[in-house]
C-alpha positions in Angstrom: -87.5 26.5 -3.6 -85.0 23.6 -4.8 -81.6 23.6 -3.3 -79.0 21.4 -4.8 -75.9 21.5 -3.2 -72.5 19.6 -4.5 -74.4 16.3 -5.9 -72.8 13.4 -6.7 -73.9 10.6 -8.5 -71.2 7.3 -9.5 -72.5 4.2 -11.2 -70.3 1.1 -11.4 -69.3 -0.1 -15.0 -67.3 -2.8 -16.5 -64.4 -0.9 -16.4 -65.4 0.7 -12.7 -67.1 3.7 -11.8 -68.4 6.3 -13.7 -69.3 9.4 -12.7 -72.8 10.8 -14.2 -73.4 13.2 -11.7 -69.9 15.2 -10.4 -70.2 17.9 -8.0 -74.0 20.0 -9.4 -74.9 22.9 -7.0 -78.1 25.2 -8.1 -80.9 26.9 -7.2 -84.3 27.4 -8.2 -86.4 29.8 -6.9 -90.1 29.6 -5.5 -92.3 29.6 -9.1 -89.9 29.2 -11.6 -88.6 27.3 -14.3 -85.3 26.0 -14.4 -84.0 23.9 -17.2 -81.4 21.2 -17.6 -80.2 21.1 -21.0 -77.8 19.1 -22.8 -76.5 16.1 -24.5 -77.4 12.2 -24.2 -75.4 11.0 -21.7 -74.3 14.5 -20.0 -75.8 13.1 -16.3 -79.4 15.6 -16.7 -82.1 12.4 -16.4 -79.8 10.9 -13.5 -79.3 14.4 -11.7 -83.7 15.2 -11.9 -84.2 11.4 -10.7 -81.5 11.7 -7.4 -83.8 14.7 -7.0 -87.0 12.6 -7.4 -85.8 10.3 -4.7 -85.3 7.3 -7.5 -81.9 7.5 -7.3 -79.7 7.8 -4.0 -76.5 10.3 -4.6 -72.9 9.6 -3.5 -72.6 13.1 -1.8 -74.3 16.3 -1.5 -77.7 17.6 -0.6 -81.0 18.2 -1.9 -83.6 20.1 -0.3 -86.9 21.5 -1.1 -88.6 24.3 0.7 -86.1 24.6 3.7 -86.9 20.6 4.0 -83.8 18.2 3.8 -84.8 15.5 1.4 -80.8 14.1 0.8 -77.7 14.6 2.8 -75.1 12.4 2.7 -73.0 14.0 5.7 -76.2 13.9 8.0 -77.4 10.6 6.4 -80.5 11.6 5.7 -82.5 10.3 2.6 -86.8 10.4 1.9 -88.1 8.0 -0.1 -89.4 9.3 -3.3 -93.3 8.2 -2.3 -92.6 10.7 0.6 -91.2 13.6 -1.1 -94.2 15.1 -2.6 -93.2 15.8 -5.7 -94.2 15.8 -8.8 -92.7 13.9 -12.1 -93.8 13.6 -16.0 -91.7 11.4 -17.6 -90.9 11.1 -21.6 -93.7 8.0 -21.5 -96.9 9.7 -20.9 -98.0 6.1 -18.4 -101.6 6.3 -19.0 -104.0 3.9 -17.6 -105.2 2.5 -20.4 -108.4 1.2 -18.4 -109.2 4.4 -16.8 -111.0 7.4 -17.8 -109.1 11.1 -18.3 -110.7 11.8 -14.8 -109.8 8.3 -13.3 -106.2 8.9 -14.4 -106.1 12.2 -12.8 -108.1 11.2 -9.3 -105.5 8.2 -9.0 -102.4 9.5 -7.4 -105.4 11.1 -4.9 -107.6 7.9 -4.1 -104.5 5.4 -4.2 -103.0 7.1 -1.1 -103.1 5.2 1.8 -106.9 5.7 3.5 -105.5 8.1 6.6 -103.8 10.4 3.7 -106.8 10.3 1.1 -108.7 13.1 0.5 -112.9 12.9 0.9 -114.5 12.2 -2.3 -115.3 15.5 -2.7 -112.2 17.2 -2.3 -111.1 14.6 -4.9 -113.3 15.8 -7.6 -113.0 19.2 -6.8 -108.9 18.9 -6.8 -109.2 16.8 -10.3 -111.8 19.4 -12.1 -109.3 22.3 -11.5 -106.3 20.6 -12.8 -108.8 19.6 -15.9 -109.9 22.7 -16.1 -106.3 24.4 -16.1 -105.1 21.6 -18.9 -108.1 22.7 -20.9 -108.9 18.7 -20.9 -112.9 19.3 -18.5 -114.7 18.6 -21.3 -113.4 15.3 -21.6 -113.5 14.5 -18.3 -115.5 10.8 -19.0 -113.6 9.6 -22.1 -111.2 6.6 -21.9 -108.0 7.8 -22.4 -107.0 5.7 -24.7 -109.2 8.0 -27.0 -106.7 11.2 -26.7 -104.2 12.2 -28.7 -100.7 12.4 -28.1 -101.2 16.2 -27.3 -103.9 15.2 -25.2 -102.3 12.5 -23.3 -98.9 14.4 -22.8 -101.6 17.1 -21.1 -103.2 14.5 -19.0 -100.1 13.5 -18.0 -99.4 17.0 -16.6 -102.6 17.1 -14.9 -102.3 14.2 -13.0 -98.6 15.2 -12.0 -100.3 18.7 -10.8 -103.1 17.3 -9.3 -101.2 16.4 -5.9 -100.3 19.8 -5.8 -96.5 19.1 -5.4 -93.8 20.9 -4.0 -91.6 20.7 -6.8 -93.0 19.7 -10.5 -89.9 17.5 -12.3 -90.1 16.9 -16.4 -88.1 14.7 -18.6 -88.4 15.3 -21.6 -91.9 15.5 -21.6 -92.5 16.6 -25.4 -89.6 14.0 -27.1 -91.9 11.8 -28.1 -94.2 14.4 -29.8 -94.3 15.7 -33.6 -93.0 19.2 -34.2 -96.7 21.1 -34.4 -97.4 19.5 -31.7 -94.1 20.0 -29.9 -94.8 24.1 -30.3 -98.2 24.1 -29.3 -97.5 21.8 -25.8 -94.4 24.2 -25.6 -96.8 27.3 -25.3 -99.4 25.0 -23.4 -96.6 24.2 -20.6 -95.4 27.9 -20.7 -98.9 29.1 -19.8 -99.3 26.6 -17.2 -96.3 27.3 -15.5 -97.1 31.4 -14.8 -100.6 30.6 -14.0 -100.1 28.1 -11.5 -96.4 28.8 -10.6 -95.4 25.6 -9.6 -91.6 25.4 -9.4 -90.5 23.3 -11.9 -87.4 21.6 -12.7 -87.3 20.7 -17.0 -84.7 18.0 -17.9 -84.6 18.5 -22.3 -81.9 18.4 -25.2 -83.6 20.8 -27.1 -82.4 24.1 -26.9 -85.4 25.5 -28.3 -87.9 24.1 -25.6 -85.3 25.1 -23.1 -84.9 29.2 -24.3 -89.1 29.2 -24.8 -90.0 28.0 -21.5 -87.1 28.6 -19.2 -86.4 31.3 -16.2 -83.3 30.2 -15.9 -81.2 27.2 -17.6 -78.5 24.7 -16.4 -76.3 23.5 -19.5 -75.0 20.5 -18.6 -71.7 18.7 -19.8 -70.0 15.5 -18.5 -71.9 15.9 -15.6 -71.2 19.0 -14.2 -73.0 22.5 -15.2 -71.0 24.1 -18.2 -73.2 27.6 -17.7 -76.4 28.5 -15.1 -77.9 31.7 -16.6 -80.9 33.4 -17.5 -81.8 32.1 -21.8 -81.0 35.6 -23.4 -77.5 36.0 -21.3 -77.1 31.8 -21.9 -77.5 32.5 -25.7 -75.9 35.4 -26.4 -72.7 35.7 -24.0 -72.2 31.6 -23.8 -69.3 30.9 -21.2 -67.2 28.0 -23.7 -67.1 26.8 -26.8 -69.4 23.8 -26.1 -72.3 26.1 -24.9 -71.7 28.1 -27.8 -71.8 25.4 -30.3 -74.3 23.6 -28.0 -76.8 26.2 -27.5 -77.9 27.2 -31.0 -75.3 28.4 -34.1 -72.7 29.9 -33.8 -69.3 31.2 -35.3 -66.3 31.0 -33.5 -62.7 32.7 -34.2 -60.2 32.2 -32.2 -58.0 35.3 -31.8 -55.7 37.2 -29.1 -57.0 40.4 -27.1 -55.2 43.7 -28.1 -57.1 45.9 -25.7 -59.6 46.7 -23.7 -61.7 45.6 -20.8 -62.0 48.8 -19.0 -65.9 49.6 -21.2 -67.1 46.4 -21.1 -65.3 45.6 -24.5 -62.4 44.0 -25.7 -60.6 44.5 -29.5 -59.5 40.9 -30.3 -57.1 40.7 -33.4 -57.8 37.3 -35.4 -56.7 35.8 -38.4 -58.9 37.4 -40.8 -59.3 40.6 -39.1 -60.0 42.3 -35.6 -63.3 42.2 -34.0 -64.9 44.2 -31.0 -66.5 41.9 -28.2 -67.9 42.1 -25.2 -66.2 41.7 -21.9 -64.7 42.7 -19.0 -62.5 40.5 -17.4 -59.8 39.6 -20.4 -56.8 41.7 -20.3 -54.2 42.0 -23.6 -52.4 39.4 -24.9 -54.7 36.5 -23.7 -55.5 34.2 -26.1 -59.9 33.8 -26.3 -62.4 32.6 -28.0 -65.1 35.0 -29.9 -68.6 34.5 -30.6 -71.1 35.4 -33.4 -74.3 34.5 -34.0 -75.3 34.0 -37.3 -77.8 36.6 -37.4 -75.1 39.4 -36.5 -73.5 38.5 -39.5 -74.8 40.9 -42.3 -73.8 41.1 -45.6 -73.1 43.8 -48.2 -72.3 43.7 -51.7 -70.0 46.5 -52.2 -67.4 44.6 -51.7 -64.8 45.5 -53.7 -64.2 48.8 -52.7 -60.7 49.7 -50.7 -62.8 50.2 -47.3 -60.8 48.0 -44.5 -62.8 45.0 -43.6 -64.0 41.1 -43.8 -64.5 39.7 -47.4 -65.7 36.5 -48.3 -67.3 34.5 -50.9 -71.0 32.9 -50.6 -70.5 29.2 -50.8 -73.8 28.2 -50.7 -77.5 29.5 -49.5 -80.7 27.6 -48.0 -84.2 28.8 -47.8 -85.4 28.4 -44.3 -89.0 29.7 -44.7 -88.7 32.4 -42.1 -85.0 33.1 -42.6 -82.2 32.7 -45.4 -78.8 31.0 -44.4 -75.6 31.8 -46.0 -72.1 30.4 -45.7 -69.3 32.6 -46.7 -65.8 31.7 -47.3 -63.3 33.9 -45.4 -59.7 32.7 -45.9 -60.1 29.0 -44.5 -62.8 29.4 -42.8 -66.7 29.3 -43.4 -68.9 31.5 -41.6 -72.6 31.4 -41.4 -75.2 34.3 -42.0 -78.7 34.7 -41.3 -81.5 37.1 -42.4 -84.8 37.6 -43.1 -86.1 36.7 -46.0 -87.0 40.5 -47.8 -83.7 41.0 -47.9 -83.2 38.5 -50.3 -80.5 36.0 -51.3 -76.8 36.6 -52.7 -76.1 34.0 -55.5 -73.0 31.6 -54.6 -69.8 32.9 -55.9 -70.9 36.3 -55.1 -67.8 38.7 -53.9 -69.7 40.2 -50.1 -68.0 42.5 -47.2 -69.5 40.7 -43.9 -70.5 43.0 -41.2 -70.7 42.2 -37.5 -73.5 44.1 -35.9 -72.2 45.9 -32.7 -72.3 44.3 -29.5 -72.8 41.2 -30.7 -69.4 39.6 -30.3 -68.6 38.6 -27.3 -66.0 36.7 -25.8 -65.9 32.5 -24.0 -63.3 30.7 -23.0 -60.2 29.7 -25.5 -59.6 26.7 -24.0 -62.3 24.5 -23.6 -60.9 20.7 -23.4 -62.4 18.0 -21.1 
């Protein structure tokens, strides 16, 4: 288990200190995955290498299984070559001179001789790891030979191979295509339950973070914005930078009429009133609500006298799997998103929009920083 507790992290600038790291606490329990997303720049890389030991914090404390690696009230701080952990970083670092097993045996037989396993234990420990990374067969090839799939999986194997406490990734899969992206995505997803290595997974991409994640950290000027599990992180987003951060969304800003007592609020906005979820807002405060685009649906029949939102389709895009469509609603635009049987509405086209239930729910009016 990971224990991060009130981290900080200053660097000195030109123009004095700045603060990438300011005040993180988390959690990440024994065999799971937790993910920092976010933004270049939001202080995600910096907080996984303070945890790695490659950086030292200002204040705080780290710890890993009950075992103090960082804390800057008891002055205590383990080299990174002494933490036991394990790190893939966004270059894959092969030896170019070594074979796939040579890569993978090397954080074994380069440990100091009182520390390294027999050379039995060795191969057994780097045939498993090959095994599990589907990479045995090519065991004796130069690595230089692989592909970038192949490499990014060699990579993993010889991060695994030490059997580390804690497995730390950044951004393993930037550097990938997009076919191959989705097939390491599912490759690292597998990995993780079978082994069930606790893992910490530093990424900007949302996607790789909702696919792979037991939990996520969405991170924002240094500090975590939101820590949830992906569904609740997606659909109930805490502000209106992890709503527009964390996939696409469509935000109205409106004033809460009633509610709170079910778990629902009725939020009057400009164009209309909508029912979202929550439980804490009470009437007259002033919030932000969030739709999804695929809980927008859209009917033709609008031009009937039934009370409700109507818009005009600006324009439409052909996603393959889905249809997008942007409707004009007053002065605002909001997005739409459906499967592809049920067709696409022409651009000019007169539609009522309907918000699925439940599907609203309400974040934070005010979200300036």
């Amino acid at each position: 288990m990971l224990e991060v507790e009130g981290l900080v992290k200053t660097f000195e600038g030109r123009h004095g200190g700045v603060v990438a790291v300011d005040g993180v606490s988390f959690t990440v329990e024994e065999g799971r995955l937790f993910s920092l997303l976010g933004p270049s720049g939001c202080g995600k890389t910096t907080l996984l290498r303070c945890v790695a030991g490659l950086e030292r914090p200002d204040a705080g404390r780290i710890a890993v299984d009950g075992v103090t690696l960082f804390s800057a009230t008891g002055g205590r701080f383990v080299p990174a070559n002494r933490r036991e952990l394990g790190m893939v970083f966004q270059s894959y670092a092969i030896w170019p001179h070594l074979s796939v097993f040579g890569n993978v045996a090397f954080p074994l037989v380069s440990r100091p001789r009182r520390r390294r396993p027999p050379k039995r234990e060795v191969s057994a420990r780097v045939g498993r790891v090959l095994e599990a990374v589907q990479l045995a067969e090519l065991a004796g090839r130069p690595a230089t030979d692989l592909s970038g799939g192949q490499q990014q999986r060699l990579a993993l194997a010889r991060a695994l191979v030490t059997e580390p406490r804690l497995l730390l990734l950044d951004e393993p899969l930037s550097s990938l295509d997009l076919q191959l992206r989705e097939e390491m995505r599912l490759e690292l997803k597998r990995l993780q339950r079978e082994l069930r290595v606790t893992s910490v997974y530093v990424t900007h991409d949302q996607l790789e973070a909702l696919a792979l994640s037991n939990m996520i950290g969405v991170m924002r000027g240094g500090r975590l914005e939101q820590v949830g599990r992906p569904r609740d992180v997606y659909t109930r987003p805490a502000s209106r930078f992890v709503a527009g951060f964390v996939g696409s969304s469509n935000l109205f800003e409106g004033v809460v009429e009633a509610g709170g007592g079910d778990g629902h609020a009725v939020v009057r906005t400009a164009h209309g009133t909508l029912r979202a979820r929550s439980e804490t807002v009470a009437p007259g405060a002033a919030v932000l609500v969030v739709v999804r685009p695929e809980h927008v649906v859209l009917e033709l029949d609008a031009d009937d006298g039934d009370e409700g939102w109507r818009g005009v389709v600006v324009t439409r895009a052909y996603l393959g799997s889905a249809v997008d469509h942007v409707v004009a609603v007053g002065d605002v635009e909001v997005r739409s998103r459906g499967p592809v049987r049920a067709g696409t509405i022409r651009p000019g086209t007169q539609v009522r929009l309907r918000f699925e239930p439940g599907a609203c729910t309400v974040a934070e009016a005010d979200d300036a920083r």
